[in-house]
C-alpha positions as CSV (number, residue, x, y, z in Angstrom):
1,X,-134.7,-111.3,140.7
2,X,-135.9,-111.8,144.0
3,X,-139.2,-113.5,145.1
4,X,-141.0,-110.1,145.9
5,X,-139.9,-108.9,142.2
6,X,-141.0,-112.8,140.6
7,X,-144.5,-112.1,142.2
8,X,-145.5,-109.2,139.9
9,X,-144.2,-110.5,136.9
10,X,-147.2,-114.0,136.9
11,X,-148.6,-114.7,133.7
12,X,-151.6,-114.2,135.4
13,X,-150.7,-110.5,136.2
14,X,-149.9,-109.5,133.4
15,X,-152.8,-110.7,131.5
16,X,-154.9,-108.6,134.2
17,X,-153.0,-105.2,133.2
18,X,-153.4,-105.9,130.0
19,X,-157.3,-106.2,130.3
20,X,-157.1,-103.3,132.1
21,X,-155.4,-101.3,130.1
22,X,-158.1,-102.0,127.2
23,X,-160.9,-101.3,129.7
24,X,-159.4,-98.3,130.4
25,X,-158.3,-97.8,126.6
26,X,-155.0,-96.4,127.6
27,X,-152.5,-96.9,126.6
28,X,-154.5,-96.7,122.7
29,X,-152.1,-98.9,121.2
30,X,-153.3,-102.4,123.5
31,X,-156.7,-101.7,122.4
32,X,-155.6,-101.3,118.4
33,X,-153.5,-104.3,118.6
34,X,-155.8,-106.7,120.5
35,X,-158.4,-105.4,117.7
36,X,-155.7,-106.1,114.6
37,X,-154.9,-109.5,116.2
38,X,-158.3,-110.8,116.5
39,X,-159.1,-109.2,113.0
40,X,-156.3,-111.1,111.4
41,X,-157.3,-114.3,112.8
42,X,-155.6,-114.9,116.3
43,X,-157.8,-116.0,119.1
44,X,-158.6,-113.2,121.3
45,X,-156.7,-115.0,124.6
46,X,-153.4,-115.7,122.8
47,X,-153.5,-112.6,121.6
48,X,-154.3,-111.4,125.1
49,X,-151.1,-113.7,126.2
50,X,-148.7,-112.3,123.1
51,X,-149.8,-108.7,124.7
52,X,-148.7,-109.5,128.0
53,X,-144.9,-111.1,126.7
54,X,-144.9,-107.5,125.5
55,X,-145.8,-106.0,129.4
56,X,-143.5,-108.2,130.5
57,X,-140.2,-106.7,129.2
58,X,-141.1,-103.5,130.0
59,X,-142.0,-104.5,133.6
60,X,-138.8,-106.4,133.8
61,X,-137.1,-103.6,132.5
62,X,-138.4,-101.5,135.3
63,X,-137.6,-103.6,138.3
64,X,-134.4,-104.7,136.9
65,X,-132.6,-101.3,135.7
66,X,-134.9,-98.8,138.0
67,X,-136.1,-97.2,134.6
68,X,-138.9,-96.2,133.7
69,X,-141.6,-97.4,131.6
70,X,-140.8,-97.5,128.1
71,X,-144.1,-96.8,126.4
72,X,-143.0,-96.1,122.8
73,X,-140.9,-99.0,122.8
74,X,-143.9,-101.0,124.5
75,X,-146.0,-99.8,121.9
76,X,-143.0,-100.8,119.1
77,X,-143.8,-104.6,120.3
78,X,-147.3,-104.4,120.0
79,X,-146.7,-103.1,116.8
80,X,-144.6,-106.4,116.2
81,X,-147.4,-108.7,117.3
82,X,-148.1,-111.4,116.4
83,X,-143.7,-111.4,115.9
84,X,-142.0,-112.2,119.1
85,X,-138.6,-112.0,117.4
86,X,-137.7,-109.4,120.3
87,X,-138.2,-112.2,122.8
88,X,-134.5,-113.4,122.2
89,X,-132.6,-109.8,122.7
């Protein structure tokens, strides 16, 4: 990955699209799980940070194989949350 590609993919980025995308409440499914997680106990900013592990490999995805963004499998690793099992495929 070159240094351009390294620069979208900060923690700190990703935690900003995730907010965003529960400000915007699209895609549904980061709103729901931020909800579920913080129902069931997890702080609302590791929660936010589990969300954006979950960005990430769809970003990473997208700038590594030119695909596009994988929102059903995006949402399958929300749907995971708070299991990050698919962090070591």
């Amino acid at each position: 990955m070159d240094k351009q590609q390294d620069s979208y993919m900060t923690e700190e980025t990703l935690i900003e699209v995730v907010e965003n995308q529960i400000a915007d409440g699209e895609p549904k499914k980061v709103k729901e799980t931020l909800m579920r997680l913080v129902m069931t106990g997890t702080p609302r900013e590791e929660a936010i940070q589990m969300m954006a592990c979950a960005l990430a490999i769809e970003v990473f995805d997208v700038m590594k194989n030119g695909s596009s963004f994988n929102e059903i499998r995006y949402g399958q690793h929300l749907n995971a949350l708070p299991n990050m099992d698919w962090m070591e495929d």
